[in-house]
C-alpha positions in Angstrom: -12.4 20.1 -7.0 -14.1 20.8 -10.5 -13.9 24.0 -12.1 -15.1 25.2 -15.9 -13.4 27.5 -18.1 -15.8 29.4 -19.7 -13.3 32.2 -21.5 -9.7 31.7 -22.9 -8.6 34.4 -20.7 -9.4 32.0 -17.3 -7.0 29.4 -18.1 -4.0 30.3 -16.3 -5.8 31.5 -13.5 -8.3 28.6 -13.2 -5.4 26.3 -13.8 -2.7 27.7 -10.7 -6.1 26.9 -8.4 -6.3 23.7 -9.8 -2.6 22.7 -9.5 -2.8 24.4 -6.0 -5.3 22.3 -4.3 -4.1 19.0 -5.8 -0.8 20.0 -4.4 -1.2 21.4 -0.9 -3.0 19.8 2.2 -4.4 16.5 1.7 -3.1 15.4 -2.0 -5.9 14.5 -4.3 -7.2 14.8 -8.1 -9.1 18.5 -9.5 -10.6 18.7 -12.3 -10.8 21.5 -14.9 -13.7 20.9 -17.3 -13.5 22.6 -20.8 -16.7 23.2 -22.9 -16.3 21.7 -26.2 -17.0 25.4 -28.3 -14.0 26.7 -25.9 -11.8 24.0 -26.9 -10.5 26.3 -30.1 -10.6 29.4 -28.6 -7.1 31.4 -29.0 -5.7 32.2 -25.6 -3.2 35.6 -25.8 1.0 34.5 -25.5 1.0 37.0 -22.3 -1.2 35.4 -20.3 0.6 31.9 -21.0 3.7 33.4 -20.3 3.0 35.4 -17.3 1.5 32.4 -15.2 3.9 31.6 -11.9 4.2 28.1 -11.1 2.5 27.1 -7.8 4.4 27.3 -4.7 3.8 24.3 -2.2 3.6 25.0 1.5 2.3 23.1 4.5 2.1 23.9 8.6 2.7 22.0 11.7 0.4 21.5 14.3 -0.7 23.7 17.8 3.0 23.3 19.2 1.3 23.3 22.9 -1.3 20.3 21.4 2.1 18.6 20.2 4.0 19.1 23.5 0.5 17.5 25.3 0.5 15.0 23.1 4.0 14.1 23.3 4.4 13.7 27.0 1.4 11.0 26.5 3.3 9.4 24.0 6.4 8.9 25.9 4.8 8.1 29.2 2.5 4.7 27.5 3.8 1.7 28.4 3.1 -0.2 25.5 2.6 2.9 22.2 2.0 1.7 18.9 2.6 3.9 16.0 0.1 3.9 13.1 1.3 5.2 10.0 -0.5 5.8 6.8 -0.2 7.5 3.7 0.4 11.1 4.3 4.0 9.9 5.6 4.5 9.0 2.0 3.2 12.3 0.6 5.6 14.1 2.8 8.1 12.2 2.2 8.6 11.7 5.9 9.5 8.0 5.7 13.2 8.8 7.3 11.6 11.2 10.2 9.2 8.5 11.4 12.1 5.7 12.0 13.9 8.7 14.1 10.5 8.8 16.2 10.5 5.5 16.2 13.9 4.6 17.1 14.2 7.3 19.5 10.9 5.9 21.5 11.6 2.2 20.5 7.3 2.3 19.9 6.5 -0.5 17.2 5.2 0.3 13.9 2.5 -0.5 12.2 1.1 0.8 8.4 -2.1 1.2 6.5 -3.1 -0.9 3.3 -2.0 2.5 1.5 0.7 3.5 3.7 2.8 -0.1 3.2 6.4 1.4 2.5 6.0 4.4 4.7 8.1 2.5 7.4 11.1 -0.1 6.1 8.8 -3.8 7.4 12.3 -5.0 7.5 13.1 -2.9 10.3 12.9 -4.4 14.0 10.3 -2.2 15.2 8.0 -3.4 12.0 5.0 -4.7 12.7 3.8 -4.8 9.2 0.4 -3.5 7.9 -3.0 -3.0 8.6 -5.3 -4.3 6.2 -7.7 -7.1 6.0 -5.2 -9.5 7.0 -2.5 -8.8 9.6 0.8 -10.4 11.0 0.4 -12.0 14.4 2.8 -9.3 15.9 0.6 -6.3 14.1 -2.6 -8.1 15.8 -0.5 -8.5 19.1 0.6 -5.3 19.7 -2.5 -3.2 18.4 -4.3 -5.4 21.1 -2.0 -4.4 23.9 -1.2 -0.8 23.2 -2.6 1.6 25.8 -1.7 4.3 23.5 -2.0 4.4 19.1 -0.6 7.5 17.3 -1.8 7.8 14.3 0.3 9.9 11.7 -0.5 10.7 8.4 -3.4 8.6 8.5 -7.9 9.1 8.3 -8.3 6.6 10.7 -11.2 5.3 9.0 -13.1 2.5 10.0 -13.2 0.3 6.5 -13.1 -3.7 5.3 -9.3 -2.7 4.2 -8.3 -1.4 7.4 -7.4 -3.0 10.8 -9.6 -1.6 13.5 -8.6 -0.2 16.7 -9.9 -2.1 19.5 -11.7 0.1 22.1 -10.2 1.6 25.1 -6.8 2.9 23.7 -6.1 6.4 23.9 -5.8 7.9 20.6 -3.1 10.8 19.3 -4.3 11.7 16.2 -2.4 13.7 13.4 -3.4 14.7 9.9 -3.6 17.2 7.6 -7.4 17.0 6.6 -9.6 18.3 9.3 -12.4 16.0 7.8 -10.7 12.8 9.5 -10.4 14.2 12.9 -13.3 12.1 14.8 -14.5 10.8 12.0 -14.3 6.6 12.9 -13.0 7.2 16.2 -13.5 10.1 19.1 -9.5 11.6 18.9 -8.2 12.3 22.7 -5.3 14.5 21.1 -6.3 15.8 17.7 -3.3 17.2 15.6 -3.7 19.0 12.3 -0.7 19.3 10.3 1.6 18.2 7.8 3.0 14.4 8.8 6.7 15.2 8.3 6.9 18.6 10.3 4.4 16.9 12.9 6.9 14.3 13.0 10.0 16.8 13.6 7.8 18.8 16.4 7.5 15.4 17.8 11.3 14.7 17.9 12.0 18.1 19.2 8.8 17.4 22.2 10.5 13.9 23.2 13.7 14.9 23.3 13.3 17.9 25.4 11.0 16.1 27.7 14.2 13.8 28.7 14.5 11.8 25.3 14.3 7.9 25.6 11.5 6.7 28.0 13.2 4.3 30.9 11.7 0.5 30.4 12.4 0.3 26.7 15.1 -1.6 26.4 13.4 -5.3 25.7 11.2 -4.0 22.8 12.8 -5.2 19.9 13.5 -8.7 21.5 10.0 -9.1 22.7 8.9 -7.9 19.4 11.4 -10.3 17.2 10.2 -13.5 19.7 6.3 -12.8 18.6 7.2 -12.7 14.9 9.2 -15.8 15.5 6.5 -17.2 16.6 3.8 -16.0 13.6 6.6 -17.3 11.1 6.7 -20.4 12.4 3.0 -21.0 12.6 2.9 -20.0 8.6 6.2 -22.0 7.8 5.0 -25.1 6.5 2.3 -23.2 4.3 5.1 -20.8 3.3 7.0 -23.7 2.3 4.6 -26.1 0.8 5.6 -28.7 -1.9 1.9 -29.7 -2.7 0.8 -29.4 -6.2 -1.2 -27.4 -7.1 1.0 -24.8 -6.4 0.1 -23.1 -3.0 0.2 -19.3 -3.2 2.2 -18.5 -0.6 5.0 -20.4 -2.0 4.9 -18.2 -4.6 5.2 -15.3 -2.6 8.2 -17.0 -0.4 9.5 -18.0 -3.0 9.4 -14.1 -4.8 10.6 -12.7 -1.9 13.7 -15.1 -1.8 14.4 -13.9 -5.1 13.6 -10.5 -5.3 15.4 -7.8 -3.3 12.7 -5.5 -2.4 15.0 -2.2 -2.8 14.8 -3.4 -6.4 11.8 -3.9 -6.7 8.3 -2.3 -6.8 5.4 -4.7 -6.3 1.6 -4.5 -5.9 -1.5 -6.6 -5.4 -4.9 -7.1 -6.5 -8.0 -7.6 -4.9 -9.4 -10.5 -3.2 -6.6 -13.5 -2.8 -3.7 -12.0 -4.0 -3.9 -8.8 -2.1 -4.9 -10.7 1.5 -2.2 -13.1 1.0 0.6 -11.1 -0.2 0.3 -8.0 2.1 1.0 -9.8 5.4 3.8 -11.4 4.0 5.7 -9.2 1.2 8.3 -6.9 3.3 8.4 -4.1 1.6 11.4 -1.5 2.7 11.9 1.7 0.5 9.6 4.6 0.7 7.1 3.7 -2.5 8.2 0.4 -2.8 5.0 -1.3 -2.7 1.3 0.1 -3.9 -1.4 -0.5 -1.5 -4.8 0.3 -2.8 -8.3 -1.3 -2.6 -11.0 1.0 -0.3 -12.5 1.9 -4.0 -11.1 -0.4 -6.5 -11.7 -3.3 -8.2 -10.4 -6.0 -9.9 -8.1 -5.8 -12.1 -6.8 -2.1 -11.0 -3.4 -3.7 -10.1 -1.9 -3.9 -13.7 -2.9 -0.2 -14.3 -1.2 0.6 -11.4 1.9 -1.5 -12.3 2.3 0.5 -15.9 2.2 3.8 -14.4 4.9 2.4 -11.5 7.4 1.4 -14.5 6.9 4.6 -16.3 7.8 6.4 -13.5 10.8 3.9 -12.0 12.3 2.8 -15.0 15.2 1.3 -13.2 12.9 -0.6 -11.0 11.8 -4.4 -11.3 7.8 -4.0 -11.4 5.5 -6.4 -10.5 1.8 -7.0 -9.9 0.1 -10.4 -8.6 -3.3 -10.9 -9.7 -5.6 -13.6 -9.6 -7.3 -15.1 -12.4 -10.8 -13.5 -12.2 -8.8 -10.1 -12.0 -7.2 -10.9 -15.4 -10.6 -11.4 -17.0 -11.5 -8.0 -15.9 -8.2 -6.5 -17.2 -6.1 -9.0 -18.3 -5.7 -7.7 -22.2 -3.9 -4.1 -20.9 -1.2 -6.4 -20.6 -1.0 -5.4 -24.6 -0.9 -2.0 -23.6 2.6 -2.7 -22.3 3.8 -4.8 -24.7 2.9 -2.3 -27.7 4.4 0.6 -25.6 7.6 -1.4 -24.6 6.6 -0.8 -20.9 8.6 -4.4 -19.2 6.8 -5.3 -16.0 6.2 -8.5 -14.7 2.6 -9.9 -14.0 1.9 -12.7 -11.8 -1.2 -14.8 -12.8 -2.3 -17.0 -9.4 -4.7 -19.3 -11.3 -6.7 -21.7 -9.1 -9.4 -21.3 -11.7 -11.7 -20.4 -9.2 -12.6 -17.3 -7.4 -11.6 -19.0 -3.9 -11.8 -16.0 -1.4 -15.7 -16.2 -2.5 -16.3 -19.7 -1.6 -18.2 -18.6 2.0 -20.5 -16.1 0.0 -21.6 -17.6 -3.4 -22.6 -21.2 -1.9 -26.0 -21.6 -3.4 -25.2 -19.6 -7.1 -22.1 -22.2 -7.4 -24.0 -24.9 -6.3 -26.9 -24.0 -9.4 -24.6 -22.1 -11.9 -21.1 -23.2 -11.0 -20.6 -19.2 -10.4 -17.1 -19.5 -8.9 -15.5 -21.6 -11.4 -13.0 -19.8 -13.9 -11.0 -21.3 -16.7 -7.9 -20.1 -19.1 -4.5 -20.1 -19.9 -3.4 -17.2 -19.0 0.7 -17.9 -20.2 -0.6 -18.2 -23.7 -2.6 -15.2 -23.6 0.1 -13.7 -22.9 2.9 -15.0 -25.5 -0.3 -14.1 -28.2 0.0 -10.8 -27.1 3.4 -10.3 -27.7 5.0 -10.7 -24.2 7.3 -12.7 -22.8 5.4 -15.9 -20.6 6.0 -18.9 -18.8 3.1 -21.4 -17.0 4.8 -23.1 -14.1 3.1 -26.2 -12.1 5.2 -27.0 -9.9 6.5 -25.7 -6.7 10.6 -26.6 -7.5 10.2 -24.5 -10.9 9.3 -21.3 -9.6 12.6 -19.2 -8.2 13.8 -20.6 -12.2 10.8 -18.8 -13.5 11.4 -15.5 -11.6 14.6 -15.3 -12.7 13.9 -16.0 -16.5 10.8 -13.6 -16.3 12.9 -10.8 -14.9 15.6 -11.0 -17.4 12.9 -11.0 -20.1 11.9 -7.6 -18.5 15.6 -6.2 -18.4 16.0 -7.1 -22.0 13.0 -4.9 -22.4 10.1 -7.0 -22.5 6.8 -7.2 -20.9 6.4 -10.5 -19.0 3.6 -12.7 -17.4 4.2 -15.4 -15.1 1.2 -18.2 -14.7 1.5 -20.2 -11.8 -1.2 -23.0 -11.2 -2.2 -22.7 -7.9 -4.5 -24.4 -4.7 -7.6 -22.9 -3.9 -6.0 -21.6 -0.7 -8.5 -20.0 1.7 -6.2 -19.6 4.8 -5.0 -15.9 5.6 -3.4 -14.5 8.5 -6.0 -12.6 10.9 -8.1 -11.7 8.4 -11.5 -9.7 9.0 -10.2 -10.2 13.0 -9.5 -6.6 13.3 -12.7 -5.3 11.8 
C-alpha cells in the first residue's frame, strides 16, 4: 500500500488508512509518501487531535466450511499440521497445541513460522525449510491429510514441499494464497487463532479425540530417536576445525531457549541451525530468507534486542555474510545494544562449492579470509576467537556475561567446511 499526501489537511486521514491495512488481514508494510514542498506545511491542532486510533478486527471462516473441514481432519489416519506465520501474528501459538493435543496430529512449521509451536513439545516435528528433521520428512511423506494454518503454502527454495496426493485443508487470512502452489480441497479464509478455536469447538462436538491415537507420540519420539542418532557423531565432533554443528550443540546445551532469541543467516548457518535449534516460546526464533540476503540476520538481531531487552539475542552468520554486513556490529556497540553474534568462519563460502566449480577453479571465487574476533574488539565490542571444540560452552558463557554487563559481543569460531545438512532440497 503506498499513498501521497498532497495537502496538510490529508494527514490524519491518509495516516488511520495506512495504520489500518498494515494492521488488519494479512500484516504487512504501507507506505505514506510525503512530497518534499509538503514537508513544512503547518497542519491545524484539531485535526491532530481529533484522529481516533485504529481499531483492529478480524473474522473466522464459513463455520459450515470449518465443520467440513473438521470432520476430514479427525477422520485421517495419519494428519499433519502445517503451521506458519499467521499463528504468530495472532498470537495463536497456545490454541494450536490445544488442536494439537486434542487430535494428537504432529506439527510441523514454516522457515517463518519456527516458534509458532514449542519444537520441544512431543508432537514437534520441527520446521519446513530447506533442510528438515527426519521425523518432519517422515511424516509429511505419510500424511494422508496436511492442514495448513496460518500459512501461503507457497511452493519456494525455503520451503518444504508437499508431496502429491495429500488432501489439503487450507486456512488463511489472504485470499491471494488460496490455490496459489497447490489446488486447496477445503479452502478456509480467516484469522489463524479464531479458525483455530472454530476448529476446537468442530472436533470436540464431532466426539473429541479420534480412536487410534494413542501411539502417536511414541512412534513419533522412536523416529526422532532415530534422526538424532544418525547426526550424533556430527553433533558431537571433536575434529578441528571446529565442525558447525558442534557449535550449535554445544549453544543449545548452554542456552535455554525461553531465554533466549536466536536467528540465522543465509546459506550455511541458516540450513544447519534450523533443523537442529529447538526453539520453544512464541517469537523465540526469526526465520526469514524467501527475499533476503546475506547479512540481514544482524539487522534483524538489533531490532530483536530493542524490543526484548531482557532477552539473550543471538545471530549466527557465516563469514561471507559478515563481509556484507559485518561493520553494523558498530551500530550496536555505539548504541549500547548487547547481542551476541556468532561468526562460523570456514573461510570459504562452503554451501557454494557444487555451483561455482569452474570460477574457483580460475579465480579462487569461494575462498574468504579475516579475523573476524578482532574486527570486532576494534569496533568496540566485546570478542573472543575460539579453535577448538573443548573451548566453546566457556566462550558462550563469557560472551553472554559480556552482553548482560551491557556489551555487544562477537563470538568467532573457526570452523570445517561442512557441506552435510539434513534433507536438504529433498522436499522441493
Amino acid at each position: 500500500s503506498v499513498e501521497t499526501i498532497t495537502v496538510g489537511s490529508q494527514v490524519a486521514e491518509v495516516m488511520r488508512r495506512a495504520i489500518s491495512l498494515m494492521r488488519m488481514g494479512r500484516p504487512g508494510p504501507a507506505m505514506v509518501e510525503i512530497p518534499a514542498d509538503m514537508v513544512t506545511e503547518e497542519v491545524p491542532e484539531a485535526l491532530i487531535d481529533a484522529y481516533r486510533p485504529v481499531k483492529v478486527t478480524a473474522a473466522g471462516a464459513n463455520a459450515r466450511e470449518v465443520e467440513t473441514a473438521a470432520r476430514v481432519l479427525r477422520e485421517a489416519r495419519r494428519p499433519v499440521i502445517h503451521a506458519g506465520q499467521g499463528v504468530l501474528y495472532s498470537e495463536a501459538s497456545d490454541d494450536l497445541i490445544e488442536l494439537a493435543e486434542l487430535l494428537q496430529a504432529p506439527v510441523m512449521v514454516t522457515l517463518e513460522g519456527k516458534s509458532a509451536f514449542p519444537e520441544d513439545h512431543p508432537l514437534a516435528l520441527g520446521t519446513g525449510g530447506p533442510a528438515v528433521t527426519g521425523h518432519t520428512l517422515h511424516y509429511l511423506r505419510e500424511a494422508d491429510v496436511v492442514f495448513g494454518i496460518g500459512c501461503s503454502f507457497t511452493r519456494h527454495g525455503m520451503a518444504a514441499s508437499i508431496p502429491a496426493g495429500k488432501t489439503l485443508i487450507h486456512a488463511t487470512n489472504d485470499e491471494r494464497d488460496l490455490n496459489k502452489s497447490y489446488a486447496a480441497d477445503y479452502p478456509l479464509l480467516g484469522d489463524a487463532r479464531l479458525v483455530l478455536r472454530q476448529f476446537i469447538e468442530a472436533v470436540k462436538s464431532q466426539g473429541g479425540r479420534p480412536a487410534g491415537r494413542e501411539s502417536v507420540r511414541a512412534e513419533l519420539e522412536r523416529v526422532r530417536a532415530a534422526w538424532l542418532a544418525e547426526w550424533a557423531p556430527t553433533l558431537g565432533s571433536a575434529e578441528v576445525p571446529i565442525n558447525p554443528y558442534r557449535v550449535i550443540a554445544e549453544f543449545m546445551r548452554a542456552v535455554n531457549p525461553r531465554d533466549a532469541i536466536v536467528t540465522h543467516d543465509s546459506g550455511s548457518p541458516r540450513d544447519q541451525l534450523l533443523p537442529f535449534y529447538r526453539a520453544v516460546p512464541p517469537r523465540s526464533y526469526l526465520g526469514w530468507g524467501k527475499s533476503h540476503a546475506l547479512g540481514t540476520g544482524l539487522g534483524l538481531i538489533i531490532g530483536a534486542k530493542l524490543a526484548a531487552p531482557d532477552k539473550f539475542c543471538v545471530n549466527f552468520m557465516g563469514d561471507a555474510a559478515f563481509g556484507m554486513t559485518g561493520l553494523d556490529f558498530e551500530t550496536a556497540v555505539r548504541c549500547g545494544i548487547p547481542i551476541l553474534t556468532v561468526v562460523l568462519n570456514n573461510s570459504s563460502m562452503a554451501i557454494e562449492i557444487p555451483h561455482l566449480v569452474v570460477s574457483h577453479d580460475k579465480y579462487g571465487t569461494r575462498d574468504i579470509g579475516g579475523r573476524y574476533a578482532d574486527l570486532g574488539r576494534a569496533m568496540g565490542g566485546w570478542s573472543e576467537r575460539v579453535e577448538r571444540p573443548e573451548d566453546i560452552a566457556g566462550a558462550f558463557a563469557r560472551a553472554r556475561k559480556a552482553t548482560e554487563g551491557g556489551q555487544a559481543a562477537l563470538l568467532e569460531f573457526i570452523t570445517s567446511q561442512e557441506t552435510r545438512f539434513s534433507n536438504r532440497g529433498v522436499l522441493r
